[in-house]
Steps between C-alpha positions, in 0.01 A plus 500: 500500500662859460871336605456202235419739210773730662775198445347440123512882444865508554584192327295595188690818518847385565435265201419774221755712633785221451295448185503865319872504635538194280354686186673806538847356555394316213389802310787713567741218394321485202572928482799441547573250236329712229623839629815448265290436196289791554803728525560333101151610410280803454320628776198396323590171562637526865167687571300135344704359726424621784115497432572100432664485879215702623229296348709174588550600881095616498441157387672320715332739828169479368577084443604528884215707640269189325649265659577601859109670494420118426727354771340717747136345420678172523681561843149678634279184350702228656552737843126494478440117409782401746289722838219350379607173534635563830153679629346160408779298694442732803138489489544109504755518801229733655194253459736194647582699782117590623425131405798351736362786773094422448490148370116478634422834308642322202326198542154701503613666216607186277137295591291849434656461125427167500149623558469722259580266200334161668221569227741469229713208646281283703435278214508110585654271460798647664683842593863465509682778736847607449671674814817621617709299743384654787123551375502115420615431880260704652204398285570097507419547871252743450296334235174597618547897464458420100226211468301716697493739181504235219297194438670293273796274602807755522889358498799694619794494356842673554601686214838447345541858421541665848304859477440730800142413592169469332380186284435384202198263404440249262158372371493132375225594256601702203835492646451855645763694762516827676783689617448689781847486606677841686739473174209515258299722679756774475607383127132594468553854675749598290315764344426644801832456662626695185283778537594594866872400373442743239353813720813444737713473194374801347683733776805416279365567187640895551872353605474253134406805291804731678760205439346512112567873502795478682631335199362664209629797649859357500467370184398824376814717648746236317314595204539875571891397573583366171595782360747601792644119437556577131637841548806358677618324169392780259 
């Protein structure tokens, strides 16, 4: 975590400096250009000038400070969305893993769900099943295991969609499913996922707020620097 927000640190940084080295190159050409007019003119009017270069160079910090203190919230949301994704992906990974290791331990777990909802599913005249591949295999020869849970007339089928284990069941009457798919079941733990994301997540928090800083600061000693920029063509 510390070495990605490292990387974006110096990148965010290496882009305002090339970008305030933009606006004063283009502020001092801008001295320059007027410095022969002002030599025409009072020094009332050289001194408006250089309170109009001043204001104008502010600006165009202040305008950069906005937008690079927005990129960073930008960068740090889609870090954020993009480990979160990948948490989920390895979580999936995980739960294939101890299912390919303990298929019997899955099997137990898959009919003891099946359990738990046969009061809202075992509705006649039929229960329609959809399985994975593998779950289909198993369960064709193993038919048994799950009318020895439901009463009504039950029909397997192999889903289309390939998903990493569970099932999903479909009541004839009322046209009625439930999900109880691995996929859905952590779509459904999202919240929770996010929390725990969000107390590892927070042990970053401190580096976010120094990379903000980090910046304002700069942006503030360019501001302090104008002056020595507008010296040179006084």
């Amino acid at each position: 975590m510390k070495e990605r927000f490292g990387k974006l640190s110096l990148y965010l940084i290496n882009q305002a400096e090339n970008e305030i080295k933009k606006i004063t190159q283009q502020t001092l050409f801008q001295m320059a250009e007027v410095r022969k007019k002002a030599r025409e003119r009072t020094s009332e009017s050289s001194l408006k000038l250089k309170e109009h270069f001043n204001e104008t160079y502010n600006k165009l910090l202040n305008n950069s400070l906005s937008s690079y203190l927005l990129k960073i919230k930008e960068e740090v949301l889609k870090s954020k969305n993009k480990l979160m994704l990948e948490l989920i992906s390895d979580l999936t990974d995980l739960i294939k893993d101890k299912i390919k290791n303990n298929y019997s331990s899955y099997i137990s777990f898959l009919l003891k769900n099946l359990e738990n909802i046969k009061h809202f599913v075992d509705k006649p005249p039929e229960i329609i099943i959809h399985l994975n591949s593998i779950d289909f295999k198993y369960f064709s020869n193993n038919m048994g295991k799950i009318e020895s849970i439901l009463r009504n007339k039950v029909s397997l089928i192999k889903s289309k969609e390939e998903f990493t284990g569970g099932f999903k069941c479909v009541i004839m009457t009322g046209h009625l499913s439930y999900d109880h798919t691995i996929e859905n079941q952590l779509k459904k733990s999202t919240s929770i996922i996010e929390i725990e994301f969000s107390k590892i997540f927070s042990d970053s928090e401190t580096d976010i707020r120094d990379l903000e800083n980090n910046y304002i600061e700069f942006i503030q000693n360019q501001k302090l620097a104008v002056n020595e920029y507008l010296k040179k063509y006084e």
